[in-house]
N, C-alpha and C positions, 0 to 999 in steps of 0.2 A: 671542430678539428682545426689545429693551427699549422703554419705552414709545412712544418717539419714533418707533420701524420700525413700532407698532404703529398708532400714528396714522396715519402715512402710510397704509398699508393702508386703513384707513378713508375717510380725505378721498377715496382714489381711486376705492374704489368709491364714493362718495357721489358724486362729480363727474360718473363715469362714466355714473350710472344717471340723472340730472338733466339738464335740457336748458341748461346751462352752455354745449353746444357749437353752438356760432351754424349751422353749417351742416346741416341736416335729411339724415335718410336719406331718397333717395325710393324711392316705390312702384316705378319701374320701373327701379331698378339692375339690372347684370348683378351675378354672385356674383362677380365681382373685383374691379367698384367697389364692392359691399357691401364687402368684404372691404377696402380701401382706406379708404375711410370711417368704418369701426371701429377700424381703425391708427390715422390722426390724429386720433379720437376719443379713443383710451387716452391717446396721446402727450399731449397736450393736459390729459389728467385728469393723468396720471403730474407734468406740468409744475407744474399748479394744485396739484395735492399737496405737491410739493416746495417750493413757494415759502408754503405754507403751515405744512408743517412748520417752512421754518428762523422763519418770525416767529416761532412758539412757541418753538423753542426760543432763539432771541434773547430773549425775553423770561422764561424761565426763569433764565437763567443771567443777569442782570441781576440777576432776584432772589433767587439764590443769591449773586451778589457781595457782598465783605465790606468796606465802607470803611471810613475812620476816622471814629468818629462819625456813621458810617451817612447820609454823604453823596456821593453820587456824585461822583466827579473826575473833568474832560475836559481833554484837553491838545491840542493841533494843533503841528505843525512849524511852521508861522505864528506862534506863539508863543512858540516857541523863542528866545531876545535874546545873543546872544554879547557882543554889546557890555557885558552886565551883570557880567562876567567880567574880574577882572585879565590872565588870559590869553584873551586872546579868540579866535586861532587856535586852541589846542585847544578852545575850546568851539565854535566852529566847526565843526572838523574831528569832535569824537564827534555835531553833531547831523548831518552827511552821512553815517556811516558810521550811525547808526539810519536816517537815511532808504533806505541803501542795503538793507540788510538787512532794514526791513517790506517795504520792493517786491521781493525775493525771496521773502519768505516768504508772499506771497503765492502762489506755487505749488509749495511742498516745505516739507518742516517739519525745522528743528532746534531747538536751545535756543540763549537769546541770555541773557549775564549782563550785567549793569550794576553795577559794583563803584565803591564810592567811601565817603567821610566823608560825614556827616549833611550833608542839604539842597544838596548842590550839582548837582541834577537830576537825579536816577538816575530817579524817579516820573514825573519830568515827562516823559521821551524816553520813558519804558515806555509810559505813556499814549499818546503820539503816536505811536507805530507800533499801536497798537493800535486809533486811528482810521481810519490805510490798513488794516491789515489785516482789519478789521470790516465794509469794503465787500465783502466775497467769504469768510468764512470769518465764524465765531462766537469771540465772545471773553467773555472774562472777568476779573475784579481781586478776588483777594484778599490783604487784609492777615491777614499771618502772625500777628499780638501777638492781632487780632480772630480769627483761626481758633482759635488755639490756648486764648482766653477762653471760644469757642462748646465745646470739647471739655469743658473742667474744669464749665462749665455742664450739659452732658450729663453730668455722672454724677449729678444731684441733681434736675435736673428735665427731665420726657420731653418738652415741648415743644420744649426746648433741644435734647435726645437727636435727635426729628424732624427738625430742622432741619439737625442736624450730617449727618445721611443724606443729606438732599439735597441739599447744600452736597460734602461728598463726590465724590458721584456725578455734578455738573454738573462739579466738580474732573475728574473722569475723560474725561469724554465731552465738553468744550467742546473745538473746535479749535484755541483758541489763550487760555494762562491766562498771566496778570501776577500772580506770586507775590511780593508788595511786602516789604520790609526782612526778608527771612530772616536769621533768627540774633539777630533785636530779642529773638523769643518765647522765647527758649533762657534768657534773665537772670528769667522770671517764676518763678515757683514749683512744684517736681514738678521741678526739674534738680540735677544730680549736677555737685559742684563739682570744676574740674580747674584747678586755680592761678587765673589771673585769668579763665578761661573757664568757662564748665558748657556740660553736655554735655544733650542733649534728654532728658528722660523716656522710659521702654520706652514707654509709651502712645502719647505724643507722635509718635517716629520712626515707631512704627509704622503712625500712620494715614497719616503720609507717605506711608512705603512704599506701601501700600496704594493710596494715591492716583495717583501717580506711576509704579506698575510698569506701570501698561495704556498711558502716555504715551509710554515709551520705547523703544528699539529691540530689539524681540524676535527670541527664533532664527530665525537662515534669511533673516534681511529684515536691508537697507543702511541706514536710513534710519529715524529716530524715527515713532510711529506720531502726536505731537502737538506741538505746539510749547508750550514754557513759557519764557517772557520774567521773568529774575529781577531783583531790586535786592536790593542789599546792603551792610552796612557795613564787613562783614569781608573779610578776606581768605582763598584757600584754604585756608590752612597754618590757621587760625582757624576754618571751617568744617569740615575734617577732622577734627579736636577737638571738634567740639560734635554731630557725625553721623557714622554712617555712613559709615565710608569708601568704602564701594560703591556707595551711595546718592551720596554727593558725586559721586562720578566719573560716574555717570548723568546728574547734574542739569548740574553747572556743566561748561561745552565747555573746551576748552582752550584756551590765551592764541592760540598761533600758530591760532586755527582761524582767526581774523578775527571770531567771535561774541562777542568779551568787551571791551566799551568799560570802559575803567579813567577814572575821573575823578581823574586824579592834575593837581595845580597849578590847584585848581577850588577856591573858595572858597564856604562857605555861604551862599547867595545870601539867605537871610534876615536875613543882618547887613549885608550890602551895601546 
């Protein structure tokens, strides 16, 4: 049982035993309206529990998130501008198919990649399905360049160490993470060069792994057990080279799934 099952425990007995519940037992129930009355009692804690539990952990995983410059980024589909695009139908057409695919993922979970060149929205649609999807499930954003700064931190100082644990283990347990520019963190230092690519650090893949194996779809089961919403600059064949080939095929969906918006003929919108 990890901390958050263990809270809930908590709040419910705390709810339960407090007169939280508007309706009083009376003196002269039969033992079936007792018994009734204690029902929608629980129920009622079980509820206030739960909606308890997810603020914290909404607020945990907020700050476990890792921006750039440790400032929070929000994006909406409202803000989405195609017209800012030489080709405006496909930026059209990839911000409907993120819209299509946060409103499923709101009730089943897969992985979704966002593949493209620097700045031409990969962050901004991960953000925005990340707004629908954070009405009904827990989210999370971390940048890979910063996770992987917080790691090489942790081997020299244990505050840093601390934080990478919990950073971690919100990585595991949050129901839906935006894993921003995978493949940036592969060109820092602690990588093994392979022509014009390097490849992850043993350290580095491994706390992936680590992170990523409880996300995925385990024996016996159809179906990912988390959803991680990726952006990146490379391409498969680029990514296969720089990790884990097994790893890669867990992470990134494949093209025909319908989960992988490619931002091809999309121009850096920062120079526009």
């Amino acid at each position: 049982m990890n901390k958050f099952s263990n809270a809930l425990v908590d709040t419910v007995k705390h709810i339960a035993s407090t007169s939280n519940f508007s309706k009083p037992a009376l003196p002269n129930m039969t033992p079936e309206e007792l018994s009734v009355w204690r029902a929608e009692r629980d129920s009622m804690a079980t509820q206030l529990g739960e909606e308890s539990l997810r603020a914290k952990k909404a607020k945990a995983y907020q700050r476990d998130s890792l921006y750039p410059a440790n400032i929070p980024l929000t994006f909406k589909f409202a803000d989405w501008k195609p017209s800012k695009q030489v080709n405006e139908d496909s930026a059209k057409a990839l911000g409907n198919q993120a819209w299509t695919l946060a409103h499923e993922l709101l009730g089943t979970n897969y992985n979704v990649v966002l593949m493209g060149t620097a700045g031409v929205g990969k962050t901004s649609l991960g953000l925005a399905m990340l707004d629908v999807i954070g009405k009904k499930k827990s989210t999370m954003f971390v940048n890979t360049a910063d996770l992987k700064r917080l790691l090489q931190a942790s081997w020299r100082d244990s505050s840093a160490a601390a934080k990478l644990d919990n950073v971690e283990r919100s990585m595991q347990e949050v129901d839906v993470l935006l894993l921003d520019d995978l493949g940036t963190e592969v060109d820092m230092s602690e990588s093994a060069d392979l022509g014009d690519l390097k490849q992850g650090s043993q350290t580095w893949q491994e706390l992936i792994y680590r992170i990523f194996t409880p996300r995925t779809i385990q024996p016996n089961q159809d179906e990912m057990q988390k959803t991680t919403i990726i952006t990146t600059n490379n391409k498969y064949a680029e990514l296969q080279k720089m990790y884990n080939d097994k790893l890669v095929s867990r992470l990134i969906p494949k093209r025909d799934s319908g989960h992988m918006l490619v931002f091809s003929e999309m121009e850096d919108l920062r120079k526009v």
